[in-house]
Backbone bond lengths (Angstrom), bond angles and torsions (degrees), N, CA, C in turn:
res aa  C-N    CA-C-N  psi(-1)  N-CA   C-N-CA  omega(-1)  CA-C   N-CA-C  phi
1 X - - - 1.469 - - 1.519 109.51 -
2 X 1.148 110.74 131.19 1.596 117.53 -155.59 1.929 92.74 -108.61
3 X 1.257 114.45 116.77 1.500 131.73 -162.50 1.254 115.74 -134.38
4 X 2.158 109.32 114.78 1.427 86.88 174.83 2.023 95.67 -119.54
5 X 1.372 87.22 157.32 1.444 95.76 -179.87 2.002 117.64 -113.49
6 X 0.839 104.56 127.27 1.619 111.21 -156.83 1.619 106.96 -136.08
7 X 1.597 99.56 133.25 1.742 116.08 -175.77 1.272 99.11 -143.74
8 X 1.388 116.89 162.57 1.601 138.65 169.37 1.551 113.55 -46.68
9 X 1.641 106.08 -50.77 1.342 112.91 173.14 1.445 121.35 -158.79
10 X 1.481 95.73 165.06 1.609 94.13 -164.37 1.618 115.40 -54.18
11 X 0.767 127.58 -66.02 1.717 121.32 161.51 1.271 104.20 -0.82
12 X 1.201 151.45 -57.37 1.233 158.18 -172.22 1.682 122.24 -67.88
13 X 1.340 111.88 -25.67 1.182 140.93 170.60 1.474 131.45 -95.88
14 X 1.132 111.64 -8.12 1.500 124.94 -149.18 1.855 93.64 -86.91
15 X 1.019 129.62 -48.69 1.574 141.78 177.76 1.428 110.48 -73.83
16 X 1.225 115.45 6.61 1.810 115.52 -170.16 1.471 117.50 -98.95
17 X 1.324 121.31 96.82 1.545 133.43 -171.37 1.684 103.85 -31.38
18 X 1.044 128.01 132.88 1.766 109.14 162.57 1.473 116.23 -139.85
19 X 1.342 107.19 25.79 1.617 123.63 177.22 1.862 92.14 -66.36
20 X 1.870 91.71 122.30 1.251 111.29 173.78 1.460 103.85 107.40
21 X 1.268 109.97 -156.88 1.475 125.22 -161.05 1.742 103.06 -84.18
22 X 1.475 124.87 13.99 1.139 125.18 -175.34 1.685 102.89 -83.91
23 X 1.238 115.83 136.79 1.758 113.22 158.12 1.064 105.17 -123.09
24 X 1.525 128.96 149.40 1.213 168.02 -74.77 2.229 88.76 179.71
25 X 1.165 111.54 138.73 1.820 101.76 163.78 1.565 87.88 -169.48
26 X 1.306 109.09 133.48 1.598 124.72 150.68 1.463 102.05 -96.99
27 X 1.675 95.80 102.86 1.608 120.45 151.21 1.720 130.38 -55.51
28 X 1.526 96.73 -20.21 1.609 95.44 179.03 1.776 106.63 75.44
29 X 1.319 102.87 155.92 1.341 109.72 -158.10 1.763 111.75 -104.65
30 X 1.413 104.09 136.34 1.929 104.44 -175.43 1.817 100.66 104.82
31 X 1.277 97.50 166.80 1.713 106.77 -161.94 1.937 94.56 -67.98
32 X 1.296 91.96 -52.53 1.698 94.08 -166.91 1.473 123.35 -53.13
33 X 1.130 118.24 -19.36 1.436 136.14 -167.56 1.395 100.73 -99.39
34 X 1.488 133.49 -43.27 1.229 133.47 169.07 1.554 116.25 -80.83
35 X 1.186 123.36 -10.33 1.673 101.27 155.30 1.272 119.98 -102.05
36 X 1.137 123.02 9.99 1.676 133.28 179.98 1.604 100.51 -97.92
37 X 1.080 109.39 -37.70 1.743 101.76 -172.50 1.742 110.92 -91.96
38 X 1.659 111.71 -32.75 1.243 116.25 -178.71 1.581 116.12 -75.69
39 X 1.821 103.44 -35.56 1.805 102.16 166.81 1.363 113.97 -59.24
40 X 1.269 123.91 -39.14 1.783 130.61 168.36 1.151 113.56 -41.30
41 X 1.575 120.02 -62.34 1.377 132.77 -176.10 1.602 106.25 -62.74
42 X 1.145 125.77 -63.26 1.273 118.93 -173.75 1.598 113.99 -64.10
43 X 1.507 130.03 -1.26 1.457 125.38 150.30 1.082 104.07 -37.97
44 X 1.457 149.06 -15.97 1.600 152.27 -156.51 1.562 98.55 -142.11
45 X 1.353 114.91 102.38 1.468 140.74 -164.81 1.506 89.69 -64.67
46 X 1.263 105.74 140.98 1.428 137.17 162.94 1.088 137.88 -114.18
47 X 1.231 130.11 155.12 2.041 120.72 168.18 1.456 116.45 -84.43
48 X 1.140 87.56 -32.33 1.415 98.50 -171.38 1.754 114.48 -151.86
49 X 1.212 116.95 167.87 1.709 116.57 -171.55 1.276 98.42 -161.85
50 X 1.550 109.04 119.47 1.623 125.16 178.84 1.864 104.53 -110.38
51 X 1.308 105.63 134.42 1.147 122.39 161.20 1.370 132.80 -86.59
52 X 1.150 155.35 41.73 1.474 155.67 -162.94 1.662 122.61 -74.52
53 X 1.230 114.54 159.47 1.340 117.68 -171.11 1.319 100.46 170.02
54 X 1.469 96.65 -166.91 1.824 117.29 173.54 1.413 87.10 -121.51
55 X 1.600 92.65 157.41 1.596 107.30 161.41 1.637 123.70 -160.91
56 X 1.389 116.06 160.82 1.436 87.19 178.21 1.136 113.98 -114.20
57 X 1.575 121.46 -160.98 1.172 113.66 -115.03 2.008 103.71 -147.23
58 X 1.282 102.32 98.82 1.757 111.06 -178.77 1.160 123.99 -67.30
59 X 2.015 101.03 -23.30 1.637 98.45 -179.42 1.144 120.38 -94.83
60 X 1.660 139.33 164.44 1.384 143.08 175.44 1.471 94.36 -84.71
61 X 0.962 143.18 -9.42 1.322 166.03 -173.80 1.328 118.54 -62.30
62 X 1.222 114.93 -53.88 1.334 145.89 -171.63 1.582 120.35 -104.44
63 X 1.423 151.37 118.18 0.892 167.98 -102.77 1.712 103.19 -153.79
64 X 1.055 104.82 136.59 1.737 109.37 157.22 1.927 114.51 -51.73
65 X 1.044 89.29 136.17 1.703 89.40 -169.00 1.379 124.10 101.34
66 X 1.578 107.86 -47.70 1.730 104.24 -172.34 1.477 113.81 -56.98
67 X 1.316 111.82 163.84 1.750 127.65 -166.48 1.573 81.27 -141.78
68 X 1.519 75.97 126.48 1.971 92.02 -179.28 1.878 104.73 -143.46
69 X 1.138 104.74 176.14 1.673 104.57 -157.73 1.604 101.87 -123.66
70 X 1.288 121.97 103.19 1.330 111.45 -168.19 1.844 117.36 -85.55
71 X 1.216 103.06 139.16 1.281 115.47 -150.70 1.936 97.48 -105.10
72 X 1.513 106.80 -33.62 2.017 97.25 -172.32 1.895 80.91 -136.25
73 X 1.468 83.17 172.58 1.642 88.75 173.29 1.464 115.73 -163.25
74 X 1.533 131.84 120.27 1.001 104.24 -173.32 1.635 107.34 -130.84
75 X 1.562 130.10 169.54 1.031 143.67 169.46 1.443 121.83 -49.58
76 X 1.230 129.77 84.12 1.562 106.13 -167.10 1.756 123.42 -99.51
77 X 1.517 89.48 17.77 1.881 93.35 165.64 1.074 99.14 -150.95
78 X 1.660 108.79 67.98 1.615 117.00 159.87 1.518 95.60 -126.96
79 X 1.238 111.29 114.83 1.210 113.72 177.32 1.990 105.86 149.21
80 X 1.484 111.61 -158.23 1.291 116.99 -144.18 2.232 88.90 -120.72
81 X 1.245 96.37 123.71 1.767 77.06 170.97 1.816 94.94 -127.31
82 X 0.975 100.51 141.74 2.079 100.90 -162.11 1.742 89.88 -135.52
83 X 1.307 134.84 -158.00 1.073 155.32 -171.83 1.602 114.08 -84.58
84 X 1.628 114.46 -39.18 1.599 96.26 164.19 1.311 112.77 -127.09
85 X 1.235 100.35 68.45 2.136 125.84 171.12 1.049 111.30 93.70
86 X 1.283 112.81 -167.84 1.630 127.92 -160.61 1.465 104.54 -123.81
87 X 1.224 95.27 131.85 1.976 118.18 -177.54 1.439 99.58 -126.63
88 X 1.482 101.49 133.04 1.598 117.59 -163.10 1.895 70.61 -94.47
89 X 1.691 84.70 160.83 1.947 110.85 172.40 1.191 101.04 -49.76
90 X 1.690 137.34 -33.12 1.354 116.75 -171.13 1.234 126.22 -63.26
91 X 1.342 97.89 -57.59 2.095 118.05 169.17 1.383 98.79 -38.18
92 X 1.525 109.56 -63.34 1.190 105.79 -172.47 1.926 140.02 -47.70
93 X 1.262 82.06 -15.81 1.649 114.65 -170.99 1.398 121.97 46.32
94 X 1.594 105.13 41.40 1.247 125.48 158.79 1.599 107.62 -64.00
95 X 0.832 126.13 -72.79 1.532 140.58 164.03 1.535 136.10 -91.79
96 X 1.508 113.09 121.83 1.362 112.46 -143.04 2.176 102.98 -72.54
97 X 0.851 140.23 127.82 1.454 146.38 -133.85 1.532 92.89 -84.97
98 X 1.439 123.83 -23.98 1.604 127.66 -152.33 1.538 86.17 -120.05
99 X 1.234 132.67 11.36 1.552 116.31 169.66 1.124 138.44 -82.54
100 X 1.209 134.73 123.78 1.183 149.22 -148.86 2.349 88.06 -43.03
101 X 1.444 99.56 138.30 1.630 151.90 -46.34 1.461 122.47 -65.30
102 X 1.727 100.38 38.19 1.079 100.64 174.98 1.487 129.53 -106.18
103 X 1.461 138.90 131.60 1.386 112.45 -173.87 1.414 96.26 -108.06
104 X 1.827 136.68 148.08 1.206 120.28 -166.15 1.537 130.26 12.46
105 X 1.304 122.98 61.88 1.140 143.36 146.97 1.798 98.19 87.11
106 X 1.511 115.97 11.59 1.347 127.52 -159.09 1.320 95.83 -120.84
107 X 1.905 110.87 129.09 2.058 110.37 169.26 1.664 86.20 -98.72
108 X 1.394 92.15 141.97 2.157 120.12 179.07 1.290 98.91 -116.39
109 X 1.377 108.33 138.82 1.373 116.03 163.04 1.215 109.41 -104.51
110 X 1.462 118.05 141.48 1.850 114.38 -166.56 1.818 94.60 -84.73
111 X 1.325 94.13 -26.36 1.725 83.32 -170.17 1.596 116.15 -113.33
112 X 1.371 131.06 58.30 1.154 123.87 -167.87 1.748 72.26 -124.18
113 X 1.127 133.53 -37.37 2.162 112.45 167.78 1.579 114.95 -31.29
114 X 1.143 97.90 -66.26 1.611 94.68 -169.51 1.499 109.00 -69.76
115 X 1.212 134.25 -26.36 1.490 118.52 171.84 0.909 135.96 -68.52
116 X 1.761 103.78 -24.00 1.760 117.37 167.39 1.506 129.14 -59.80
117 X 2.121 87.99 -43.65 1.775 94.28 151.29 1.275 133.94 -76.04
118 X 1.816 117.48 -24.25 1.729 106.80 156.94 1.761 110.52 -26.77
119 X 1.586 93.57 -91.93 0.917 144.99 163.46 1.771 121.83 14.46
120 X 2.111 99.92 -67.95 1.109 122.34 -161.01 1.560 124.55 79.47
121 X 1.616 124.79 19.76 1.087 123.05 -119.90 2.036 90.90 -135.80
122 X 1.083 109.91 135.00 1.538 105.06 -166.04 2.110 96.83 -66.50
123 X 1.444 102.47 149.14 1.590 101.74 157.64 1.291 120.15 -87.45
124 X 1.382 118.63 145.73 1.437 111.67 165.24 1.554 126.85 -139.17
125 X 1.425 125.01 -169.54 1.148 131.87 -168.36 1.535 93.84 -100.94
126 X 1.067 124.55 139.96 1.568 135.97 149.66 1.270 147.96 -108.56
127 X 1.672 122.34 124.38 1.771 104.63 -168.01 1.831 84.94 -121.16
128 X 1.207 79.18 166.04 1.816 92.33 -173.62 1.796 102.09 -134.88
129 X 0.689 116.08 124.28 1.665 149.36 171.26 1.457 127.94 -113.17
130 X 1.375 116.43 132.91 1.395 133.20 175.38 1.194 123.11 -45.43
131 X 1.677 85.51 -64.48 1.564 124.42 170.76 1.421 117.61 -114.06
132 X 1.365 120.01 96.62 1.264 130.88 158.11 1.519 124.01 -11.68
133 X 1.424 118.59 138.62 1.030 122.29 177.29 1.795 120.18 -99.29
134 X 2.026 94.37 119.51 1.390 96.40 -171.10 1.722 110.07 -147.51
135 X 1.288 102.20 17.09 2.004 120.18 168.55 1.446 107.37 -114.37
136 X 1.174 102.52 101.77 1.642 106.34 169.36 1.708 130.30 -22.86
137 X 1.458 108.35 -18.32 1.347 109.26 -169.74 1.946 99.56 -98.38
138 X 1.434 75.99 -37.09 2.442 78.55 172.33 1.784 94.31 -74.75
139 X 0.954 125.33 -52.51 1.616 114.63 174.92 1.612 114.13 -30.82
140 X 1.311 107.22 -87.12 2.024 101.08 156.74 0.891 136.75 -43.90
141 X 1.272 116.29 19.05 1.693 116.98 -165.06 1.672 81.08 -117.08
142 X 1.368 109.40 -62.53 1.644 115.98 175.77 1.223 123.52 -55.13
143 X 1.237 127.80 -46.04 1.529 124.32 162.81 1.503 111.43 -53.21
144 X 0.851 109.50 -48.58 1.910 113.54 -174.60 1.467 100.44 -46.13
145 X 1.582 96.74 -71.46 1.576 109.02 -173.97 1.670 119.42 -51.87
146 X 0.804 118.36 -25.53 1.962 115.00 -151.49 1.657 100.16 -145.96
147 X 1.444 130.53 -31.52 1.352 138.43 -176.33 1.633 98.87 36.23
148 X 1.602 101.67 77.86 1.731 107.29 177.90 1.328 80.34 -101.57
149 X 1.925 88.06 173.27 1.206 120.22 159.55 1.419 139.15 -65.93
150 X 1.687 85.07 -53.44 1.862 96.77 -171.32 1.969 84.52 -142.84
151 X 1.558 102.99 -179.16 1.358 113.35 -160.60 1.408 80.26 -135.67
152 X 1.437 118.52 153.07 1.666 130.40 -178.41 1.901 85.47 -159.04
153 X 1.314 92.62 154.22 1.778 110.58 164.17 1.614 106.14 -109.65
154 X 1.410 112.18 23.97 1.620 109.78 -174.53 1.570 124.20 -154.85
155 X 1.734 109.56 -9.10 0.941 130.89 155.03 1.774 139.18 -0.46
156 X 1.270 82.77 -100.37 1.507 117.45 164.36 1.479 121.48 -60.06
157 X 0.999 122.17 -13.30 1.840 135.31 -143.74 2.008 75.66 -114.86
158 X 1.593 104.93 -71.75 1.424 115.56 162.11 1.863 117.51 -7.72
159 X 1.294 98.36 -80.82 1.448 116.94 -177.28 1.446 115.86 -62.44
160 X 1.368 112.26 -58.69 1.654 102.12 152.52 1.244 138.79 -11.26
161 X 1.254 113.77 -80.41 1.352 126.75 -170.48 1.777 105.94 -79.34
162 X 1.316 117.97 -36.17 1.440 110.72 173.67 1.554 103.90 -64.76
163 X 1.515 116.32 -58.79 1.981 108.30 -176.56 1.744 112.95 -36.60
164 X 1.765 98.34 -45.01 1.461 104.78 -159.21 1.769 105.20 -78.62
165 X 0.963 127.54 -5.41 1.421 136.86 -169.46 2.057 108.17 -119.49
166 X 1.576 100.62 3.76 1.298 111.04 -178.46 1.794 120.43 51.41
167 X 1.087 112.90 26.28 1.287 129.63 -178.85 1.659 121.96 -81.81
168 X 1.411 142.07 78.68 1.166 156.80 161.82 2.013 92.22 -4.32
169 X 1.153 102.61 126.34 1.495 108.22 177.88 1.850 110.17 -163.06
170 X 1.836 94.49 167.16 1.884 91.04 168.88 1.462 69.30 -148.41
171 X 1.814 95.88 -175.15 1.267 119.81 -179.26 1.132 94.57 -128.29
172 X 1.591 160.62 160.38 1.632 165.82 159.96 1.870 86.87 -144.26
173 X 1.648 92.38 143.80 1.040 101.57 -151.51 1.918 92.27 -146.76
174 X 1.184 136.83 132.90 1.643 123.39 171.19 2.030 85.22 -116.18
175 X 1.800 92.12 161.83 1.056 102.08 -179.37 1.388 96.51 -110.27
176 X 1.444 98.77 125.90 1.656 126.25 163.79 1.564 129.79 -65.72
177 X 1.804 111.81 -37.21 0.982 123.71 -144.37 1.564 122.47 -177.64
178 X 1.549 123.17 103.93 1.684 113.37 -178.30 1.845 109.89 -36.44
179 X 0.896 121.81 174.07 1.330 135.72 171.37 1.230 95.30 -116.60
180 X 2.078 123.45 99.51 1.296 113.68 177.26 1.725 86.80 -148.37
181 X 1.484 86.72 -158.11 1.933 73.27 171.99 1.611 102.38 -76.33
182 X 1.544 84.16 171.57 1.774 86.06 -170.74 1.697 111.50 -85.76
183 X 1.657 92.54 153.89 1.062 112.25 -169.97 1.583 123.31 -171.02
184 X 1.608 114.60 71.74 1.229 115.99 -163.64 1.070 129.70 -56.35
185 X 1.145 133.26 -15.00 1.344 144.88 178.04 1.367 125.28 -61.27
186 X 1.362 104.58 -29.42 1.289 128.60 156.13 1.563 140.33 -52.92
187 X 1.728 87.75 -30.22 1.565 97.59 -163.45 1.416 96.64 -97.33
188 X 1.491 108.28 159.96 2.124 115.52 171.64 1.345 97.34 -120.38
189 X 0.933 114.05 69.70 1.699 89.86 148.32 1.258 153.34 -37.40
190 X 1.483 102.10 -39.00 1.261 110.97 -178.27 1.661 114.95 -68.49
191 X 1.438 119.86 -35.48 1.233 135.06 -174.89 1.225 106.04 -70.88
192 X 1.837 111.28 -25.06 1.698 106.66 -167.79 1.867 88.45 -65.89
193 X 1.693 97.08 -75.26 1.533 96.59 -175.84 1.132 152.95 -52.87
194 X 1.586 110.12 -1.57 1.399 144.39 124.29 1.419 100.44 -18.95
195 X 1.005 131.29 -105.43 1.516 148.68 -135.84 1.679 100.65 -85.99
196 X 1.709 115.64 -31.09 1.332 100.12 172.23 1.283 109.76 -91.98
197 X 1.055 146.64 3.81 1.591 144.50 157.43 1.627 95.44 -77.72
198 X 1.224 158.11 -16.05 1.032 158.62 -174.30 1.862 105.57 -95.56
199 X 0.730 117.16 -55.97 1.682 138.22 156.92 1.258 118.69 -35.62
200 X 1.433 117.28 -60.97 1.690 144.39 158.52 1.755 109.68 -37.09
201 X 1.410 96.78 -63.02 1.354 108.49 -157.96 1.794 98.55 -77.78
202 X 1.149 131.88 -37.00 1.206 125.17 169.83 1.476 118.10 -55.45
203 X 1.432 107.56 -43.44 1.256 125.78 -171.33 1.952 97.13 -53.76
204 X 1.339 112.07 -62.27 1.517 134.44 -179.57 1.459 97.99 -29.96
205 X 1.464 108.12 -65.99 1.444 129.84 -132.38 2.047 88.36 -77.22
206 X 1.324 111.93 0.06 1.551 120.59 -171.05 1.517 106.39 -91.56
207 X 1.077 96.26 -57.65 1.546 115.78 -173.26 1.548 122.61 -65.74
């Protein structure tokens, strides 16, 4: 089974077993950078295509450390923001919401179920952003709108290009960090990618 595994940056990759037919790719970080490097990469057919990273984190639910399996994903600054809020292109009916790989304005991964039960690993909702959310008033603005789980800058960009290229994929994801105002001091990284290179590598060691 021919497997590539892909993150924002090498840090993210660095703990990831790849003995065998697995490859390893730093996609680089933000939407634009991940469909330019992942449409490249997938010129070279795959079985499968994993997304990994850290991310943070919308739910009270979810804990620093956990590795969870993202199941929907959506764009959360595609769209119109004017004087009384922000309307994504769908509402807007700039872009039709059910068009191919989108189902109501939402990208699904068919297989992020069964990895959660590999796994043991909670499912979640995903929004993807340019610019990270770290002002309390864009924080409520995103919960209101989309009520995700966790926040990624690579998400959606991810699911895209794998749906549109018909490519079998999940995303696994550890949480780094609440999504509040910012405040790094707060966040572990190291512990996130700790535990999702541990998550990863079991996951590998299945397949």
């Amino acid at each position: 089974m021919k497997i590539l595994v892909t993150a924002a940056t090498p840090g993210e990759l660095e703990f990831i077993n790849h003995a065998g037919d697995i490859t390893l790719a730093n996609t680089g970080v933000g939407i634009a950078s991940t469909v330019y490097n992942l449409t490249k990469l997938l010129n070279d057919r795959y079985d499968l295509a994993l997304n990994i990273g850290i991310a943070g984190s919308f739910s009270e639910k979810l804990n620093t450390g956990d590795v969870v399996a993202v199941y929907s994903e959506t764009f959360g600054d595609f769209g119109i923001a004017a004087k009384d809020g922000f309307s994504t292109c769908f509402e807007e009916n700039i872009v039709d919401a059910n068009m191919f790989p989108f189902v109501d304005g939402i990208l699904v991964s068919e297989n992020a179920g069964h990895i959660a039960r590999d796994l043991s690993i909670p499912l979640v909702r995903g929004l993807t952003n340019n610019t990270v959310s770290g002002e309390e008033r864009l924080i409520e603005r995103m919960k209101d709108k989309f009520s995700p789980d966790i926040e990624t800058m690579e998400g959606a960009a991810f699911f895209y290009v794998c749906l549109m290229e018909n490519v079998p994929f999940v995303e696994i994801r550890s949480i780094s960090n609440m999504v509040e105002p910012r405040d790094t001091s707060k966040w572990d990284i190291q512990s996130a990618i700790a535990n999702l290179s541990d998550k990863v590598n079991a996951y590998l060691a299945k397949i």
